[in-house]
C-alpha positions in Angstrom: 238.0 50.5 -31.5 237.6 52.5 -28.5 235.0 54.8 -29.9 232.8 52.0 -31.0 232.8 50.9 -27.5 232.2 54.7 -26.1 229.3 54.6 -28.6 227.6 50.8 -27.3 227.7 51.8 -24.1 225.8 54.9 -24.6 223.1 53.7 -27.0 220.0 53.0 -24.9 219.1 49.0 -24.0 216.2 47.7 -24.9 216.9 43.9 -23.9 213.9 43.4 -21.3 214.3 39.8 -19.0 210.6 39.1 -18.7 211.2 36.1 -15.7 207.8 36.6 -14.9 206.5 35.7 -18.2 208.7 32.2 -17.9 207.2 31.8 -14.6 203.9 32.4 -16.1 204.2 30.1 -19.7 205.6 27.2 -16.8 202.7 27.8 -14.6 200.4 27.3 -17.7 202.1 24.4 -19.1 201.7 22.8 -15.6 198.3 23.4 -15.0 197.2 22.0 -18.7 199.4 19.1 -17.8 197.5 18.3 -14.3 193.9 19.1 -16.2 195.0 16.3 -18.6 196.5 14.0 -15.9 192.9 14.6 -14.1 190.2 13.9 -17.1 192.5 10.5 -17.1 190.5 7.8 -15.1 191.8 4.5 -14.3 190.1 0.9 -14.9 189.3 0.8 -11.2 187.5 4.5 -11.0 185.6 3.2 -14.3 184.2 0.0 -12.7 183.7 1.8 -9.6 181.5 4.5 -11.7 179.9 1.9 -13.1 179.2 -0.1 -10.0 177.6 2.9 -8.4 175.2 3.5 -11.8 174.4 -0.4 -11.3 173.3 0.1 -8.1 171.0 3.3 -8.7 169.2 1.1 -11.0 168.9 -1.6 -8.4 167.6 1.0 -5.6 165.2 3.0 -8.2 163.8 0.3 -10.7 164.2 -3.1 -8.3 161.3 -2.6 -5.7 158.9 -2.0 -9.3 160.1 -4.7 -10.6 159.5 -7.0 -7.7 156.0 -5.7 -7.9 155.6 -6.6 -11.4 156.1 -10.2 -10.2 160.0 -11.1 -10.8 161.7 -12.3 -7.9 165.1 -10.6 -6.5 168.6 -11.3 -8.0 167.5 -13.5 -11.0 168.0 -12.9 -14.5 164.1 -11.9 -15.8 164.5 -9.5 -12.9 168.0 -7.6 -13.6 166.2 -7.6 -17.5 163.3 -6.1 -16.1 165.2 -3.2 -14.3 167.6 -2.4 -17.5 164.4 -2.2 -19.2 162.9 0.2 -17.6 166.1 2.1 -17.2 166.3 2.4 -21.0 162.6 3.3 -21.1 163.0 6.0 -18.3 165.8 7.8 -20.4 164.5 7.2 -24.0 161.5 9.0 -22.4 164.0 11.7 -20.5 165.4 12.5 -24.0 162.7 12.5 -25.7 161.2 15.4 -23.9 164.0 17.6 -24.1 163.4 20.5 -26.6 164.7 19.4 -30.6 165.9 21.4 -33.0 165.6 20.8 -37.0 167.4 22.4 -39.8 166.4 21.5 -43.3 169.2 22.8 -46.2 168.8 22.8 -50.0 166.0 23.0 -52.4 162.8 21.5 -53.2 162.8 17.5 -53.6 166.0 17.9 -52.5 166.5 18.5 -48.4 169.3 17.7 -45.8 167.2 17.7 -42.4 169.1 17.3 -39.3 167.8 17.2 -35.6 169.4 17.8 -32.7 
């Protein structure tokens, strides 16, 4: 019994504490848990995002649309500025560069454009 002993102490140890891969893996999991916790927005932040779009539209379509003839703060004029809003970025998109990949045969093509 005693030799087995004498011979388990004298075998090299290869049992390595890595505490600073704990710290590390804890670290991690905190962060991904605060990027999550961020992307995460409340009712209030929505309408409050959505309040400040509304009133970009207002300030960059309103004066045009008074011009056109429809009078402030009435329904044919809020109309008028989502109308050109839409307008404005169906225009904004449609400039941007497309791409179009056709796959399979002839008379028989899947086309997609991005």
């Amino acid at each position: 019994m005693l030799d087995l002993l004498e011979a388990t102490m004298r075998l090299p140890r290869f049992t390595v504490k890595l505490p600073g891969k704990e710290i590390a893996m804890r670290i991690l999991t905190y962060l991904i848990l605060v990027a999550v916790l961020a992307g995460c927005a409340t009712p209030a932040e929505r309408a409050a995002q959505m309040q400040r779009e509304v009133d970009e539209m207002i300030t960059v379509y309103g004066p045009s649309c008074e011009k056109l003839g429809y009078q402030r703060d009435t329904d044919p004029w809020r109309d008028c500025i989502l109308r050109l809003s839409v307008r404005d970025s169906y225009e904004r998109d449609r400039s941007m560069p497309t791409t179009t990949n056709c796959i399979g045969y002839r008379g028989f093509l899947q086309c997609t454009t991005f």
